[in-house]
C-alpha positions, 0 to 999 in steps of 0.5 A: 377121260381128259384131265381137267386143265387149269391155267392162269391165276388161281387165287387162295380165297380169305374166309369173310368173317361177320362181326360176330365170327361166322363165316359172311356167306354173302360175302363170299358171294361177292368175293367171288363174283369179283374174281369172276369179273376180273379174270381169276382161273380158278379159286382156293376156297379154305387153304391157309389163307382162308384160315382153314385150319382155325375152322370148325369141321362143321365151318368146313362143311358148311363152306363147301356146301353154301359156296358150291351152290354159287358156282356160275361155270366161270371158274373152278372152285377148288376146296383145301381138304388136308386133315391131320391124318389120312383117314380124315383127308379122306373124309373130307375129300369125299364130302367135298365131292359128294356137295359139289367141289370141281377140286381139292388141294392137298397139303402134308398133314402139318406138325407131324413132319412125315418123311418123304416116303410116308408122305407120298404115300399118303398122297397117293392113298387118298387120290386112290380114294376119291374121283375128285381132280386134286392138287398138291401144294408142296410148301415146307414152312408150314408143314415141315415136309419137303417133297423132292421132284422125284417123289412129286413126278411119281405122285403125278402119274397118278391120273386124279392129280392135275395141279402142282404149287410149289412153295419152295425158292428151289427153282432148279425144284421146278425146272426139273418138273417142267421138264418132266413134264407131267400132265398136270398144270405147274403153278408157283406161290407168288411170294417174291422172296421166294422168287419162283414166278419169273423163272416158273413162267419163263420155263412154262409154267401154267400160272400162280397159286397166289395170294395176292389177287384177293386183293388186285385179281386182274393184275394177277390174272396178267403176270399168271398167263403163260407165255404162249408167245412173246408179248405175253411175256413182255406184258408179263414184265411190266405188270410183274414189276408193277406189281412188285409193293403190292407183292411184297405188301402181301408177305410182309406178315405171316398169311393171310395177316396182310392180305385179309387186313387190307381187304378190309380197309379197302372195304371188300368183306373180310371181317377179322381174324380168327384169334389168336391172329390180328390185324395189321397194326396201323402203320403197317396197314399205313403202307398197305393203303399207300400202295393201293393209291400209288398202283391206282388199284383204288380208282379201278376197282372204285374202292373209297373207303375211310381208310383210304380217303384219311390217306 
């Protein structure tokens, strides 16, 4: 069977809260019909910026099921099934398979900084597992292994795996893997401090695993195309740099702070966070509001939210 082939942008989803702290079911349907109408490949439901790990397994459970059902065929719906040992990422796995996921992606069980070796045996034990197409997201901040592109290129002929993120600022990390190239889609956190997505596209990346088109998904949808012929890359340019507040915005606090306040300043479902994380406090949010105007993403998108009008 063919693997699934994913390019463009593939946007890790917040998770809408309700006033009172569930998750917001419709809105997630309404996050998602956004991403449907302005170009977004595929979606991350419950990765660190759906706060996934401040989510009950009940919550999770729950997610997984209520949103598959709200799948049109438009984009694929990838679900964050890391648990804290192998067993239950196991578990998760299968119970996202067995309700509807197209995918999951995976993560080194965090704060247990497992060696490499330890690690990539995990990942290969559970994609052993399970039918489900899966992806790896090799981000040491968060969970304190670091998985060199040798341990990452034998990962990779494993047939279930079809999609790499790398969150790391070693571009000779990617380089080295798109020469291998590995019959999975090469993809890159859009974080422009760790400045991975002009050199991930320009060696022939397949797009970003972002954070950012929560917030401007068609911008994104731009700068993660690949460049299959000379104008893509020049379009790439311009939006890239267009987009450069609006990037920077989106890491200006720890995931999903800034992204998930100012989406709810602007008025699409988010709610709050989930204690013990806050809101921006409102100079910083001040700034967030400000580039929304100067990018005129408010005038697209038709936002007109209090916030934005006090402005």
């Amino acid at each position: 069977m063919a693997k699934m082939k994913i390019e463009g942008s593939f946007v890790a989803l917040i998770t809408p809260f309700n006033k009172d702290g569930s998750v917001d079911f419709e809105g997630f349907r309404t996050l998602l019909k956004f991403h449907e109408d302005n170009g977004t490949a595929a979606v991350l439901i419950m990765g660190s910026t759906g706060e996934v790990s401040m989510l009950s397994q009940q919550e999770r459970q729950q997610i997984i099921v209520e949103t598959a059902k709200m799948k049109t065929g438009k984009m694929k719906f990838f679900y964050g099934c890391t648990g804290n040992n192998t067993a239950t990422t196991i578990d998760y796995l299968r119970f996202a398979h067995a309700n509807g996921a197209d995918g999951a992606i995976l993560a080194a069980p965090a704060y247990i900084c497992g060696s490499e070796a330890d690690i990539e045996d995990y990942f290969l034990e559970v994609a052993d597992a399970t039918d489900l197409p899966l992806g790896i997201y090799n981000n040491p901040p968060r969970v304190k292994t670091d998985l060199h592109w040798d341990n990452l290129l034998r990962i990779f002929k494993h047939p279930n795996y079809v999609v790499h993120k790398e969150s790391t600022t070693r571009v000779g990390q990617v380089a080295q893997v798109l020469r291998a190239r590995p019959d999975v889609a090469v993809m890159c956190c859009d974080s422009p401090n760790l400045g991975l997505v002009v050199p991930t596209m320009s060696l022939g990346g397949h797009g970003t695993a972002n954070m950012t088109g929560n917030i401007a998904p068609a911008e994104i949808a731009v700068i993660s195309r690949p460049w299959t012929t000379p104008d893509v890359s020049v379009s790439f340019r311009d939006m890239y740099l267009h987009m450069l507040p609006m990037l920077h915005f989106s890491y200006s606090a720890i995931n999903p702070v800034a992204i998930k306040s100012l989406l709810k300043a602007v008025g699409l479902p988010a709610g709050d966070l989930r204690k013990p994380l806050k809101g921006l406090a409102p100079e910083a949010l001040q700034k967030g509001l400000r580039v929304v105007r100067e990018l005129e993403l408010d005038k697209k998108y038709g936002w007109s939210s209090p916030e934005l009008k006090s402005l």
